[in-house]
Structure formats: C-alpha cells, structure tokens
N, C-alpha and C positions, 0 to 999 in steps of 0.2 A: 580390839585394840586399834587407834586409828593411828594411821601413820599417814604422814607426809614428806613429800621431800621439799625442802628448805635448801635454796644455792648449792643442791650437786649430795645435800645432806642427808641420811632415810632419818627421818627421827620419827620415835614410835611414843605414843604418851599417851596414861591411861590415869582410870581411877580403881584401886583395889579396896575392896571393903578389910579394912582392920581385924589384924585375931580379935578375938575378947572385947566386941565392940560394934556398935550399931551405926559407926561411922567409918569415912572414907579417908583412903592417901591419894595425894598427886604423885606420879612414878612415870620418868622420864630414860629412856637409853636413845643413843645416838650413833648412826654407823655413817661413815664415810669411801666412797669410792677404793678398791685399791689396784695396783696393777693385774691381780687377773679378773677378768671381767663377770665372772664366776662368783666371785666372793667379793664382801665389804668388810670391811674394817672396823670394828666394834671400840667405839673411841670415848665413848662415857657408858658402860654399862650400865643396865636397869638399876636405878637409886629413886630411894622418895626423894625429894623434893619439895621446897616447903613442910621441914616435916614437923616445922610447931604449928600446924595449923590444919585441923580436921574440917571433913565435909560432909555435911548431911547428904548429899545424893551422890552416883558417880558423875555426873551433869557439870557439876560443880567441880571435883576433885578432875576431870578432865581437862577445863578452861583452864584451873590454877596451870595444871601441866604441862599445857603448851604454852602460856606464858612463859612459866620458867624456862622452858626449851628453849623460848627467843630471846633469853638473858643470857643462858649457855654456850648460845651460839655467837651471840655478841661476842662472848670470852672468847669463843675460840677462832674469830678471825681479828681480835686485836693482837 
C-alpha cells in the first residue's frame, strides 16, 4: 500500500482487486497528526473512491487514488 505524506497529512492509497471480478477499485484513507505523538487521527477512513469507474491493473486503480487524495485534501484545507 503506498503511502505518503501530503502538508503534515499520511494518506495511504491503493488499488484492490474487486469481489466477483477481474478488475480493480481506487481506495483512499487519510490520517492527520494529533496531540499525542504516538497516534494519528484517522480523518477519512479507507473508502473507494471513484467508484463508478473500474481498472484493468492495480497501476491504474493506484494513480486514480492518489489523485482523488489530492481532491480530498483540497476539501479539507478549504
């Protein structure tokens, strides 16, 4: 699962291959810092993402996913 951090952000974004299905979802969660240093803040749990729209590889359903992450995170600093 790759994750990065984004302005202070961990965001973890993958691609899972589908139940009953030869194809892939985009799937984003996102944690933020909290006061103890120990622990982060789980601030959009794991959700698909884009989810009218399947991907032939996880290559693909990865890219979608960190896109969306950088639309998420737009949201959440406006």
């Amino acid at each position: 699962m790759p994750i990065k951090i984004i302005d202070g952000y961990e965001v973890e974004f993958t691609g899972e291959a589908l139940e009953g299905a030869a194809q892939w979802g985009a799937f984003v969660s996102i944690f933020a810092p909290s006061a103890n240093p120990m622990h982060l803040m789980h601030i959009v749990p794991k959700r698909r993402v884009s989810a009218d729209q399947v991907f032939s590889d996880q290559h693909a359903a990865e890219l979608e996913a960190e896109r969306a992450a950088s639309l998420i995170l737009q949201q959440l600093r406006a």
